[in-house]
N, C-alpha and C positions, 0 to 999 in steps of 0.2 A: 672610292672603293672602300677605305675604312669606315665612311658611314652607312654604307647598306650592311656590310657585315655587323659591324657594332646596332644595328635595328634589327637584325634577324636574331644576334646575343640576346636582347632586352627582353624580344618576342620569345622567347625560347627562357629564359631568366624569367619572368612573368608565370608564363606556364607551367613551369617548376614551380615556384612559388605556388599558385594556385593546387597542385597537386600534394606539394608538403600540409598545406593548408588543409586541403581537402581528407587526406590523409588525418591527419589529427583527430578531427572532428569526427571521423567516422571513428576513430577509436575513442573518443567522450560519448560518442551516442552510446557505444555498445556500453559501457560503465555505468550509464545514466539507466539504461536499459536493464541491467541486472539489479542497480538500486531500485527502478521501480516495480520491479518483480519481488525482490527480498523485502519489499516495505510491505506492501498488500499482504503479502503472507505473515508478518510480523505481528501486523494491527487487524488480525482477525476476530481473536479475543479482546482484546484492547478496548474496543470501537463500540459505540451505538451502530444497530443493525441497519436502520434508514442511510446514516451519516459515511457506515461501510461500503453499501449500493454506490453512492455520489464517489465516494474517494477510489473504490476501484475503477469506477467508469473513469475518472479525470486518469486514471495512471492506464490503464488500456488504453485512454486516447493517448497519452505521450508513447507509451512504445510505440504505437502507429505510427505517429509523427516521426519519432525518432527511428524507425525502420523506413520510413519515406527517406527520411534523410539520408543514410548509410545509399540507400538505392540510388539517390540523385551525385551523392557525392561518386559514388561507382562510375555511374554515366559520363560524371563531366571526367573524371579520372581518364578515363577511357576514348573518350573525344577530343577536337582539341576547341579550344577554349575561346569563348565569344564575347562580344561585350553586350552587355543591356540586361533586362530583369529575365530573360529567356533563358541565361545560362545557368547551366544546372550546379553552380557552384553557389549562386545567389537563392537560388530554390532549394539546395542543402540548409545554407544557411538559414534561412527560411522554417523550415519545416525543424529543424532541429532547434531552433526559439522556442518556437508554437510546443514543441513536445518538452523545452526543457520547464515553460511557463504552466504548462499542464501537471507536471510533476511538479512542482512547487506548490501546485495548489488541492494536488491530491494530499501533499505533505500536510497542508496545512489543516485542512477535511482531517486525517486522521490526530492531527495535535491539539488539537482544538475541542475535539467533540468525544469524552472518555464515555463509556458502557457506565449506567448507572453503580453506584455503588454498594444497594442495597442487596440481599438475597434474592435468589431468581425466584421465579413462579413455582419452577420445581421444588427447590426448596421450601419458600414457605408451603408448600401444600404437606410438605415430609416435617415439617414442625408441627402444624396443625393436628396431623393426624398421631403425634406423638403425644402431644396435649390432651388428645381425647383419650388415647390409651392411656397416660397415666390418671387422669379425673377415674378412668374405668376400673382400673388396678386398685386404686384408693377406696373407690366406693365398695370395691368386690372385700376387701381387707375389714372394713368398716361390719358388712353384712357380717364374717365370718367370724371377727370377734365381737360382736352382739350374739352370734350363737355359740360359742362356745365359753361364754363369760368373762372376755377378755385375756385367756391365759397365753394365747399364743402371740398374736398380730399386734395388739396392740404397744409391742416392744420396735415391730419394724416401722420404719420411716420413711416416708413416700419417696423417689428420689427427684429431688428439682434442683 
């Protein structure tokens, strides 16, 4: 008699276990989950615009994964508890790898790969056209003291 009872303890002890377990990890997914949300938005600026594409796809795929997980760890929560690759505690586990290996690698996508560091397109276009206004302003200064015999302009200094 103390051994069926002390095997339905073990069985019962187990499935605690698996629920504190299961537990946990759905509270790391959610953490992992907010990190890969605060990261993409971090390295918006940061990022080469290609290199940006690939690292938020790799961290949407892990919230995916790690919302699969949260949902499977729920189920087995909620069940009770089987042995073999079907159970949904092995399929949290699972799925919560997959998304945690996916976030490491969007990390890695965003650490790796910085935004050029030279000025942007817009900018040089707004230096450019800054160049041509002052050669403008210079030659216009030039014209005006040629006509007035140098009394005025030829004291101001172009500015660069």
């Amino acid at each position: 008699m103390t051994d069926v009872g002390s095997s339905e303890q073990r069985a019962r002890s187990a499935s605690e276990s698996d629920r504190a377990l299961a537990g946990a990890l759905i509270g790391g997914a959610f953490g992992f989950i907010g990190l890969a949300i605060f990261s993409s938005a971090s390295y918006a600026e940061k990022v080469d615009p290609a290199s940006l594409w690939w690292g938020n796809f790799a961290a949407m795929s892990s919230v995916f994964f790690l919302v699969v997980s949260v949902v499977f760890g729920g189920w087995g929560w909620t069940r009770r508890s089987r042995s073999g690759f079907s159970n949904q505690f092995n399929l949290q586990a699972l799925s919560g790898l997959v998304g945690i290996v996916l976030l490491s690698l969007s990390a890695g996508i965003f650490a790796f790969n910085p935004k050029a560091a030279g000025p942007s397109e817009e900018m040089e276009i707004l230096i450019k056209q800054i160049d041509t206004l002052q050669a403008q302003l210079l030659l216009e200064r030039r014209i005006v003291d040629f006509a007035v015999g140098g009394k005025y302009c030829s004291t101001i200094v172009p500015a660069r």
